[in-house]
C-alpha positions as CSV (number, residue, x, y, z in Angstrom):
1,X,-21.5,8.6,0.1
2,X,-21.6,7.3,-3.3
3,X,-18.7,7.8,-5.9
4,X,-19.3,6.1,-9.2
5,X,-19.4,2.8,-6.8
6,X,-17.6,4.0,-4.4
7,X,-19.1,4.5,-0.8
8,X,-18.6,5.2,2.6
9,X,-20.5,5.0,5.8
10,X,-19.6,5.0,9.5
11,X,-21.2,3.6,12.8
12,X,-22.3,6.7,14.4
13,X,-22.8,10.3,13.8
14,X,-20.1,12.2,15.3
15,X,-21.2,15.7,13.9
16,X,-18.9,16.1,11.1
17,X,-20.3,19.3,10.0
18,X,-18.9,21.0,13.0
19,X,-15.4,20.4,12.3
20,X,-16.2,21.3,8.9
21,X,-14.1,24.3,8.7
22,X,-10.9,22.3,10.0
23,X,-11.1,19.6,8.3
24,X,-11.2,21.9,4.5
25,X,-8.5,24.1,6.1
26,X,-6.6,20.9,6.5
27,X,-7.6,20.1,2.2
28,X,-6.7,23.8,1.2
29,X,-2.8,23.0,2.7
30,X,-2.8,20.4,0.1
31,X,-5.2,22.1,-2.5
32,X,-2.9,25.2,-2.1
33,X,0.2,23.8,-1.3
34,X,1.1,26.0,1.4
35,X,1.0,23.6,4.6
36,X,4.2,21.7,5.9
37,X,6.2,19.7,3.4
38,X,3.8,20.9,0.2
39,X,7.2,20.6,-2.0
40,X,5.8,16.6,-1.3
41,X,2.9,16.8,-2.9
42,X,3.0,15.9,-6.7
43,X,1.3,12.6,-6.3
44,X,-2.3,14.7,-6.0
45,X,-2.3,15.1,-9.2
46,X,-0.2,12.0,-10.8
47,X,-2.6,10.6,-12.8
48,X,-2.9,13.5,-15.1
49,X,0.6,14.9,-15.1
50,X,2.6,11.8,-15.0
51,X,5.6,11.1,-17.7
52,X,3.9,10.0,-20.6
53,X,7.2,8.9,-22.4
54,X,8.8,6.6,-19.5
55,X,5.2,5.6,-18.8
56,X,5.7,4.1,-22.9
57,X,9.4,2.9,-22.1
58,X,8.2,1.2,-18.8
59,X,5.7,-0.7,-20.7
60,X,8.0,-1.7,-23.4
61,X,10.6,-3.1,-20.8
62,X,8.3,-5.0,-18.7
63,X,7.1,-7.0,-21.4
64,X,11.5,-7.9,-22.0
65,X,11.5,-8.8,-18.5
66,X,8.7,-11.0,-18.2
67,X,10.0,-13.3,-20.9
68,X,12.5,-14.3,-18.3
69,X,11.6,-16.2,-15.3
70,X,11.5,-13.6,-12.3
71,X,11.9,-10.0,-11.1
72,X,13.8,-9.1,-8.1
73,X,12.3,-6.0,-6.5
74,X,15.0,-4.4,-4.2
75,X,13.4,-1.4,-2.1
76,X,12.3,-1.1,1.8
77,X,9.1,0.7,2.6
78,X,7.4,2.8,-0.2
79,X,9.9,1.2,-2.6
80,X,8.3,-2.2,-2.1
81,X,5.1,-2.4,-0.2
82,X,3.3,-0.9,-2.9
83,X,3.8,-2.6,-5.4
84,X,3.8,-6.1,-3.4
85,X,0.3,-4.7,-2.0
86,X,-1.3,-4.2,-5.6
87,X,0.5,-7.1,-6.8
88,X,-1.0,-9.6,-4.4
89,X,-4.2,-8.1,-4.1
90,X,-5.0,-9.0,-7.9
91,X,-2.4,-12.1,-8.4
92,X,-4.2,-15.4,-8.4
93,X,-3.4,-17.8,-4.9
94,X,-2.3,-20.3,-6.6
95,X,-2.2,-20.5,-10.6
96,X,1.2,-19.1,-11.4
97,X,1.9,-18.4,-14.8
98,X,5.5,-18.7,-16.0
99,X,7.0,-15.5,-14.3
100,X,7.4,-14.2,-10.8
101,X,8.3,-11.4,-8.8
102,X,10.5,-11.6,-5.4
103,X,11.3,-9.0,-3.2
104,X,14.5,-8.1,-0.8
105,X,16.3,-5.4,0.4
106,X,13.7,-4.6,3.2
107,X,15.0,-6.5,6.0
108,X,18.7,-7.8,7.1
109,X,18.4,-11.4,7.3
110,X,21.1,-13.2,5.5
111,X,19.4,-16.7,5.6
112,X,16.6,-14.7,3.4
113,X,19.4,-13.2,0.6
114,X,21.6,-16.1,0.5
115,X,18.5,-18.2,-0.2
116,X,17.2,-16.1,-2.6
117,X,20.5,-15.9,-4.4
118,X,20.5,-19.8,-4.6
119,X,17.2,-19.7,-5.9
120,X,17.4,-17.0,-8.4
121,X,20.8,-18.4,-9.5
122,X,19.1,-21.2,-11.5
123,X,16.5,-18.8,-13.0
124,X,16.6,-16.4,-15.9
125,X,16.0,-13.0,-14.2
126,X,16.3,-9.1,-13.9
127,X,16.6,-7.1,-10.8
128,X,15.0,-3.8,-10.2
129,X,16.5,-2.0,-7.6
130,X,14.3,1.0,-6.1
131,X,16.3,4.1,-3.9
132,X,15.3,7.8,-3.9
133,X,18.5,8.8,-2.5
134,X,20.9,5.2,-3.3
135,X,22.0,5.0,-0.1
136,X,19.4,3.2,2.1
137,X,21.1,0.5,4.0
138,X,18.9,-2.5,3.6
139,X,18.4,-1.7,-0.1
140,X,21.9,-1.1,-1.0
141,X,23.6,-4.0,1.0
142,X,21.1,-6.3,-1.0
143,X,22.1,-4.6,-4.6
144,X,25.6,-5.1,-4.0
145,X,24.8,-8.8,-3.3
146,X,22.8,-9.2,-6.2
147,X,24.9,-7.2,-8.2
148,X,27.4,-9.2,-7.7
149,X,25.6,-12.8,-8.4
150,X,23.9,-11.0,-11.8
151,X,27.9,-9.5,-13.0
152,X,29.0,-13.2,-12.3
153,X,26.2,-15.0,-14.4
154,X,25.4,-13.0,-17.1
155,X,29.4,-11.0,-17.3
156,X,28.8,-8.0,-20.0
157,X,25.2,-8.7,-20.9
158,X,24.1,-7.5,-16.6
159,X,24.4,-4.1,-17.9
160,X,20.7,-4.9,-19.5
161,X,19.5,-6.9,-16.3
162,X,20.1,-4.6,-13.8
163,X,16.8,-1.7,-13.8
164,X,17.5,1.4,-11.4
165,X,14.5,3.7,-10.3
166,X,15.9,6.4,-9.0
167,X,16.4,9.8,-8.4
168,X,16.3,11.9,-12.0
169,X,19.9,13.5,-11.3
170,X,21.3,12.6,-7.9
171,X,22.5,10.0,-5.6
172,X,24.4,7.0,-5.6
173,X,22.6,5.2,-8.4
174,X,22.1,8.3,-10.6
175,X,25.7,8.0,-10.8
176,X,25.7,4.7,-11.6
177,X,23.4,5.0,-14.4
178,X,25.3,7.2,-15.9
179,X,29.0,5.0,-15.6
180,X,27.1,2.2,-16.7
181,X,24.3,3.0,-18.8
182,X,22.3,1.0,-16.9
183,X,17.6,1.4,-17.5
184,X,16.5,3.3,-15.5
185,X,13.2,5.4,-14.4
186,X,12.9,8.1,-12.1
187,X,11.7,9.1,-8.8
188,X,9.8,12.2,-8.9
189,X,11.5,14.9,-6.8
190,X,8.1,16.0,-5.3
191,X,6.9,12.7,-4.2
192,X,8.0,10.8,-1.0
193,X,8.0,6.9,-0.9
194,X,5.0,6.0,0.5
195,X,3.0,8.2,-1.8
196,X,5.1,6.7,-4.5
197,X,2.8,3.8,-5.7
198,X,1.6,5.1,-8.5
199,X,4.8,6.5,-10.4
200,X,7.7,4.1,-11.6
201,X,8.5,3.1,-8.1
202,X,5.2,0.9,-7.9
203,X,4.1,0.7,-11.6
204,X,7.1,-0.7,-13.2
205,X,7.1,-3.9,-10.9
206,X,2.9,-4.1,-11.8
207,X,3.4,-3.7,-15.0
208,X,5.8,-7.0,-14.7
209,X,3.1,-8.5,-13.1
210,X,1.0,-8.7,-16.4
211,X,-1.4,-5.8,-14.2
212,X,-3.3,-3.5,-16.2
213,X,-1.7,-0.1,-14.7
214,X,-3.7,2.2,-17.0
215,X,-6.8,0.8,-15.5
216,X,-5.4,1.7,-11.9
217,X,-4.4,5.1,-13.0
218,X,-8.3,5.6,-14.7
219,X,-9.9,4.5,-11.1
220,X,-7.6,7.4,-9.9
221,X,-8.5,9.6,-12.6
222,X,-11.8,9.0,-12.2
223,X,-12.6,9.8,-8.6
224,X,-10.0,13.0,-8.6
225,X,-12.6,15.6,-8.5
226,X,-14.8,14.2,-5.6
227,X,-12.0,13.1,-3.7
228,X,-10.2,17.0,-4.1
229,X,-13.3,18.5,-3.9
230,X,-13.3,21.4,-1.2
231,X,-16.6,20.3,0.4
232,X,-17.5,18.1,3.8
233,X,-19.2,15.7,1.3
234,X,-16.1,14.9,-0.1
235,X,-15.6,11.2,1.4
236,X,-11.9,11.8,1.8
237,X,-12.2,14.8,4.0
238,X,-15.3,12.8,5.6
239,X,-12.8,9.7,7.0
240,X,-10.4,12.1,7.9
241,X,-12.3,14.3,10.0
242,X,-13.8,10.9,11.6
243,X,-10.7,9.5,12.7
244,X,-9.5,12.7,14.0
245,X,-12.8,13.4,16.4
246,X,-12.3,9.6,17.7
247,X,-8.4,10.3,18.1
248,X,-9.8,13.1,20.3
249,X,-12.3,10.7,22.2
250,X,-9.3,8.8,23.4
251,X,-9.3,6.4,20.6
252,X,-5.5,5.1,19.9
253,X,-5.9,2.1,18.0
254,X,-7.1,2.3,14.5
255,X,-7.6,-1.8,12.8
256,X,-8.4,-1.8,8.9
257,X,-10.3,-4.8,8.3
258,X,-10.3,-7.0,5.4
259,X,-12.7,-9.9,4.9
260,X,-10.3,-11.1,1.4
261,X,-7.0,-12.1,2.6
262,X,-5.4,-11.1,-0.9
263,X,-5.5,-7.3,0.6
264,X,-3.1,-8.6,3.5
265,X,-0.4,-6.7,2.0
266,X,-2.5,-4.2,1.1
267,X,-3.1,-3.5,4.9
268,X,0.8,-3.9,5.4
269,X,0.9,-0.3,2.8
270,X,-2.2,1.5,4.7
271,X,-0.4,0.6,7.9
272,X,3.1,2.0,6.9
273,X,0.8,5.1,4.7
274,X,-0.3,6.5,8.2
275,X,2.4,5.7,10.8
276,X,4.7,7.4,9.0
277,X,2.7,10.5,8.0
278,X,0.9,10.8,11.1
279,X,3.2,9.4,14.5
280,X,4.9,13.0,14.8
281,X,5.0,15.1,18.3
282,X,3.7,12.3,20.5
283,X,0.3,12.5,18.4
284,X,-1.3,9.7,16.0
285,X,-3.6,6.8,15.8
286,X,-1.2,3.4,16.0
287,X,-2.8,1.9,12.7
288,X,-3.0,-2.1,12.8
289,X,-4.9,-4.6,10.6
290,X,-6.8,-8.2,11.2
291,X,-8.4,-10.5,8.6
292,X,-12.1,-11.4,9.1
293,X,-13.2,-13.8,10.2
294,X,-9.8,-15.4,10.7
295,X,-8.5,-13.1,13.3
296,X,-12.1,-13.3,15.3
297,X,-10.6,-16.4,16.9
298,X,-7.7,-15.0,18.6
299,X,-7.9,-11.2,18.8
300,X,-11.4,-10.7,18.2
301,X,-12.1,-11.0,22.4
302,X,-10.4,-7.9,22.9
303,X,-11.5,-5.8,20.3
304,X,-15.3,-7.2,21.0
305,X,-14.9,-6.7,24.9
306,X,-11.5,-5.6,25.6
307,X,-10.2,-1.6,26.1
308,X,-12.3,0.7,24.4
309,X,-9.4,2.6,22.8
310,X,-10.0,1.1,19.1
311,X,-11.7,2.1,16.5
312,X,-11.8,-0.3,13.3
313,X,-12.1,0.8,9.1
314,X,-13.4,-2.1,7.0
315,X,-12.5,-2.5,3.6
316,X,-15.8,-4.7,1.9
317,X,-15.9,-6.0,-1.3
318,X,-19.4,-6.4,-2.7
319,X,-18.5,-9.3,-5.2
320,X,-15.8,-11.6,-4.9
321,X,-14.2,-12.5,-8.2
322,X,-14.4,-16.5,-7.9
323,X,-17.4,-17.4,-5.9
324,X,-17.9,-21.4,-4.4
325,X,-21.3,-22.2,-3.2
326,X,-21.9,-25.3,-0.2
327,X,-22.6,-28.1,-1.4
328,X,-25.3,-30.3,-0.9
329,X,-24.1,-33.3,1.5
330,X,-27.0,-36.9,1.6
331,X,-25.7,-37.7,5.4
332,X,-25.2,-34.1,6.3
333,X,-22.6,-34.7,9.3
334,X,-22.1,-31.5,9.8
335,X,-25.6,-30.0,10.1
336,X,-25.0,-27.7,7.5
337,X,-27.6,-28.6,4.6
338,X,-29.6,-25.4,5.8
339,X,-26.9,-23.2,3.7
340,X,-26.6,-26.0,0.7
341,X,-26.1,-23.8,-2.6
342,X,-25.3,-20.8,-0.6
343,X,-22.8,-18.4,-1.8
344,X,-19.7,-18.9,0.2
345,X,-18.8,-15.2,-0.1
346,X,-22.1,-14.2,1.1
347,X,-21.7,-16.0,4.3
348,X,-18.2,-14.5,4.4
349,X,-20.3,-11.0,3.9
350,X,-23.1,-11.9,6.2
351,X,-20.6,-12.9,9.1
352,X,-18.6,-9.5,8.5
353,X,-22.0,-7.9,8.7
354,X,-22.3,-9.1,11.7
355,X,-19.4,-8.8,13.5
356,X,-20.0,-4.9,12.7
357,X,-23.1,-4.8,14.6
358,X,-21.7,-6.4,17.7
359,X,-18.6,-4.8,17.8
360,X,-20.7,-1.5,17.2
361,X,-23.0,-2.7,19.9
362,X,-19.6,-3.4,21.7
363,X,-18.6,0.3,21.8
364,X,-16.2,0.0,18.8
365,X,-16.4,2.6,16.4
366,X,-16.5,1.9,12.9
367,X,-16.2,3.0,9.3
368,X,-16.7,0.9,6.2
369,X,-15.0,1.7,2.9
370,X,-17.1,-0.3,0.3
371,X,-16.2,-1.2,-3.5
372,X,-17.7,-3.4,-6.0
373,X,-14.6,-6.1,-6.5
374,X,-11.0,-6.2,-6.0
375,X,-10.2,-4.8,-9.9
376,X,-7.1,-2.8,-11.0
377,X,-9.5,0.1,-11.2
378,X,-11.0,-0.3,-8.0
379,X,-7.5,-0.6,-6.4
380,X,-6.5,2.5,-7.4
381,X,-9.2,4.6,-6.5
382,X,-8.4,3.0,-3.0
383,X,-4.8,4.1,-2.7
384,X,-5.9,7.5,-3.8
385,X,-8.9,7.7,-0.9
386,X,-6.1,6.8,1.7
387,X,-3.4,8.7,0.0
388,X,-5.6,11.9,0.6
389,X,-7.4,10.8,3.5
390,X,-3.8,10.3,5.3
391,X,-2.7,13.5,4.4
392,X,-5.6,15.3,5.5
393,X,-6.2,13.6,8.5
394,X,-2.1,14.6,9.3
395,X,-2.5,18.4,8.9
396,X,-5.8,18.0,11.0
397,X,-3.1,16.8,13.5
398,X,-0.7,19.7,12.8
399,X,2.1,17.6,11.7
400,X,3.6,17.0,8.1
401,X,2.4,14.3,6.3
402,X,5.5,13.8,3.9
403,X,8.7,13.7,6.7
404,X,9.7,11.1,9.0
405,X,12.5,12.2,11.1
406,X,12.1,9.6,14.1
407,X,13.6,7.1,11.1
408,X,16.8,8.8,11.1
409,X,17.2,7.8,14.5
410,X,17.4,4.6,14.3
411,X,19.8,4.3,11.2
412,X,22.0,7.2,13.5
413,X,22.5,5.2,15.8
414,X,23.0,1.8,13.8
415,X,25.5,3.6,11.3
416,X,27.8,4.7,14.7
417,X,27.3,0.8,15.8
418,X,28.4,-0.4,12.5
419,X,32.0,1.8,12.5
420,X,32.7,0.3,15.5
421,X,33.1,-2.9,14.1
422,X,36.1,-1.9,12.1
């Protein structure tokens, strides 16, 4: 399924067609915004009707902040795997240039903060905090740390170093903006945080990153009709309806598969994209990743021959942007003179290939997203595919994409532990 080099294919034909009439009444809740939580769904359409003018102002600030030494990114979920999956998907491994981006705020270790804070202490910096509402817990008990540390080394001139995305005109740090004058950006009202990648929530801290956002938002641009197009071609509405007919084979465990370890956070945002949408009513694929060939020597026994109740998506790069070949050794020690002045990535390719075939041969379903390089542009066409895939695949479940009320839960029941304490 080609898409201006963009394809997909999958292991088997499960007769797609049939469920064709599902799977574009699961689009048309989207397309016509009249399923479950469609007040959620103004990312479909971001990169045409985003802000044009904060877009500009983002850009302006971002190149203020990376004079300094290093961004601090305070957010939990949406508010930070985004960016942090785009960020070190297209950073180099090792050649740093003079600025850097940390993240907190999306855990509750204190050995993590306080170190940080010692760190960041000797370092020029800004801090970008990232809350919808203000008022989640990991996020704001990190702010009011840093806060704190920014007030005591910078007195008066913190008012310039502290960034808020947030709401447009409520919550918490709406508030603040306004007593303080604090920068800030917004957080669209009609977009939840996972789908938020693409607004200020993940561009700003890109855009710090020396990333070229308006290439990402052109890859999403770019594949907006095909990937909202109300046919069974359409590769989105292709995956989703896949994963669904496996779900209903008895398939529970969904791997993506990377064979570039840069997309490891990448996997982290696919894997938070779909739990969240999709684990409603006792229904969903549990959605986990593994890094090929790495991963083939510990779990790779039970996905080859283990239970058949997974299913695996592979993400594969046709060209890798550095590429190493063997070298040619006079003793050859290690037998290995056969692949002298072979590519290294396509032996890397070649043994992904073939893992494929033997897991297929294996009884594991699979389906293979494929793109030309890791690029700003290809990366954003990606988030869009799952973006809509997810949301798709969820009403094909007959739960809303865009909630997640088993989260409350957990922070019920951790804010009535907490007032005990007093």
């Amino acid at each position: 399924m080609n898409c201006k080099d963009f394809e997909i294919d999958f292991s088997e034909d499960l007769n797609l067609e049939k469920y064709e009439n599902e799977a574009l009444n699961a689009l048309d809740k989207i397309l016509l915004k009249n399923g479950k939580g469609s007040e959620m769904l103004g990312w479909v359409d971001i990169s045409q009707t985003y802000d044009k003018k904060e877009y500009e102002r983002m850009k302006d600030l971002s190149k203020k902040v990376r004079k300094s030494n290093l961004l601090v990114v305070i957010g939990v979920g949406g508010s930070f795997l985004g960016a942090k999956a785009v960020i070190e998907s297209l950073k180099p491994y090792f050649k740093k240039d003079d600025f850097e981006i940390l993240f907190c705020g999306n855990d509750l270790s204190s050995e993590y903060l306080a170190s940080l804070c010692e760190y960041i202490n000797e370092k020029d910096f800004y801090i970008n905090v990232i809350s919808k509402s203000g008022s989640t817990f990991e996020t704001a008990l990190a702010f009011r740390v840093l806060k704190v540390l920014c007030e005591k080394k910078y007195k008066e001139e913190s008012k310039e170093r502290i960034i808020i995305t947030t709401d447009l005109k409520d919550g918490i740090l709406r508030k603040l903006v306004n007593e303080c004058g604090y920068e800030s950006f917004s957080v669209p009202k009609n977009i939840g945080g996972r789908f938020s990648v693409l607004t200020a929530v993940g561009l700003f801290p890109i855009m710090c990153a020396g990333i070229d956002t308006d290439q990402m938002l052109k890859g999403v641009d770019d594949v907006l009709d095909k990937f909202t197009k109300r046919d069974i071609s359409n590769p989105c509405v292709r995956y989703a309806t896949f994963r669904n007919i496996l779900f209903r084979n008895k398939k529970q465990i969904e791997y993506l598969i990377v064979n570039e370890p840069k997309l490891k956070f990448f996997q982290e945002w696919f894997k938070q994209l779909f739990s969240e949408s999709e684990g409603k009513d006792a229904k969903g694929l549990y959605v986990e990743s593994a890094v090929f060939t790495r991963d083939l020597h510990s779990f790779g026994q039970m996905i080859q021959d283990g239970n058949k109740i997974i299913f695996e998506t592979f993400i594969d790069i046709a060209k890798s942007n550095v590429d190493l070949k063997v070298p040619f050794l006079k003793d050859d020690f290690d037998k290995l003179n056969y692949l002298s002045e072979k590519s290294i990535n396509d032996i890397n390719k070649i043994a992904v290939q073939a893992t494929r075939i033997a897991h297929i041969e294996g009884n594991v379903s699979s389906v293979r997203v494929k793109i030309p390089q890791i690029s700003a542009y290809n990366i954003g066409k990606l988030i869009y595919f799952f973006e809509m895939s997810c949301a798709i695949s969820a009403y094909m479940l007959g739960v809303n994409p865009f909630d997640q009320p088993g989260v409350d839960n957990y922070k019920r029941a951790m804010y009535n532990l907490l007032e005990k304490m007093n």
